[in-house]
Each structure stands twice: as structure tokens, then as C-alpha cells.
C-alpha positions as CSV (number, residue, x, y, z in Angstrom):
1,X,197.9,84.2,255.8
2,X,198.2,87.4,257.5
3,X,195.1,89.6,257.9
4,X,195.9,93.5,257.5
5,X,193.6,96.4,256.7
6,X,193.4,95.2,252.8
7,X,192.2,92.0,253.7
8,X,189.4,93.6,256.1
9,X,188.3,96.6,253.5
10,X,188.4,93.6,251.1
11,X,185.6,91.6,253.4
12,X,183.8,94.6,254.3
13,X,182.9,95.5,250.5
14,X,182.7,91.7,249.3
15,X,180.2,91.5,252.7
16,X,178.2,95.0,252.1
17,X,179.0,95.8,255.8
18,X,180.3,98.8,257.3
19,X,182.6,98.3,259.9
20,X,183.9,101.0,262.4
21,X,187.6,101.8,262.7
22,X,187.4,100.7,266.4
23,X,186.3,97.5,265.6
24,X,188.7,96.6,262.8
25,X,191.5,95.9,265.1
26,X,189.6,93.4,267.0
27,X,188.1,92.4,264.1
28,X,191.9,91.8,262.4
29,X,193.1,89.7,266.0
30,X,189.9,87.1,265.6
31,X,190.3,86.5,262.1
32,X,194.0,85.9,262.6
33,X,193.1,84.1,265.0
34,X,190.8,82.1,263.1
35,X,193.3,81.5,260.0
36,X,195.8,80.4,262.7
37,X,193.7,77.6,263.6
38,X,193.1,76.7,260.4
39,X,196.2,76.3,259.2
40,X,197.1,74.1,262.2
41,X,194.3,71.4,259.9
42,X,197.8,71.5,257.4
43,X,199.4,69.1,259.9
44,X,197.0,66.7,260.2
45,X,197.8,63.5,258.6
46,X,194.6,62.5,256.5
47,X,196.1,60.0,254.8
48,X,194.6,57.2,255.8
49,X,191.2,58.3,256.1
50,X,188.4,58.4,252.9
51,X,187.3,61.2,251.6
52,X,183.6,60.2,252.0
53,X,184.1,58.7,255.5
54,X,181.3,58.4,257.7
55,X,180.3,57.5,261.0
56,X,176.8,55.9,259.8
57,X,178.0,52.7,259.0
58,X,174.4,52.2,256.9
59,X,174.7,54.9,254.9
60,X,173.1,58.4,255.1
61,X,169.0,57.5,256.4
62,X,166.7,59.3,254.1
63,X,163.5,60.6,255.1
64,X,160.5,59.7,252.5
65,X,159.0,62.6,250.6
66,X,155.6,63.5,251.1
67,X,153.8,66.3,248.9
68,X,151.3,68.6,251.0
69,X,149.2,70.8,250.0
70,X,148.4,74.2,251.4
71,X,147.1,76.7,249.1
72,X,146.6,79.0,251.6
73,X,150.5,79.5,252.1
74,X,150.8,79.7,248.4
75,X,148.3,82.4,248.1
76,X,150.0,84.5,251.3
77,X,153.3,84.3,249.5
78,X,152.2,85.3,246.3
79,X,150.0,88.0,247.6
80,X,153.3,89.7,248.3
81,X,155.2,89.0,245.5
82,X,155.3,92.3,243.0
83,X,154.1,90.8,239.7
84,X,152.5,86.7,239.6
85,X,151.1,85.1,236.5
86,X,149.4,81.9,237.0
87,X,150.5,80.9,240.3
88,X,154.3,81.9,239.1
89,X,156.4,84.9,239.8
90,X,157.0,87.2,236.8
91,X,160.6,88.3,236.7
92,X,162.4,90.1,234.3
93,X,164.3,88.7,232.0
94,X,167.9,88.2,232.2
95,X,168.7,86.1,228.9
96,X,168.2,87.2,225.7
């Protein structure tokens, strides 16, 4: 994949940032950079490897859940919210 001034006005508006015109040349190298190492993954043979493999032999360790209270944080957090209704945020609809 080859990274050219499309591709970077592309990420700058899908990213909302505003990158200068000195910095999009360096900016083009590391991606291509980047993409380049990436690709070299392609040659990898996977083959023989699981898609789920994992080095935990057992099995991913879960932690056990434990409900705390603080209504303390709850009321900071609401305190800045714009519009609450029973300890809920009010937002506007977006399904009709």
C-alpha cells in the first residue's frame, strides 16, 4: 500500500486533526514505514498455529467481581452531567 497525500488528507479528516504541510512528509515516510512492516506479517507461515492460541496453558484467569458502592462518586459525576433524572442521564432521543 503506498501512502501519498490522499491517503494522509484522508486520515487527517477521518481523525479531526489538522496536520501542517511540514509534517506531512514525515508523517507519509512513518506510515510507509509502518505499512511496510506490516505487510512483511504476509510471509509468515501461520499455518500451523490456532487461531485462539495461548500461552496460559489454564486458560485466561478471571478475577471475581465485586460490587462497591460509593455514592459519593456517583453524585460528583452526575453533578456534572447536563440533564439527570433519577440517578440516570437524560439524553435525547435518537430513535423514533
Amino acid at each position: 500500500m503506498k501512502i501519498d497525500d490522499q491517503t494522509i488528507n484522508k486520515l487527517e479528516k477521518l481523525s479531526s486533526l489538522q496536520i501542517s504541510d511540514e509534517k506531512k512528509e514525515s508523517l507519509k515516510e512513518e506510515l510507509s514505514q509502518i505499512v511496510s512492516f506490516i505487510e512483511n506479517l504476509d510471509e509468515v507461515d501461520v499455518s500451523g498455529v490456532d487461531a485462539t492460541f495461548t500461552t496460559i496453558s489454564t486458560g485466561q484467569p478471571l478475577r471475581t467481581d465485586e460490587v462497591t458502592s460509593k455514592p459519593e462518586v456517583s453524585a460528583h459525576i452526575m453533578s456534572n452531567a447536563p440533564q439527570v433524572e433519577d440517578n440516570c442521564f437524560i439524553v435525547p432521543a435518537i430513535i423514533e
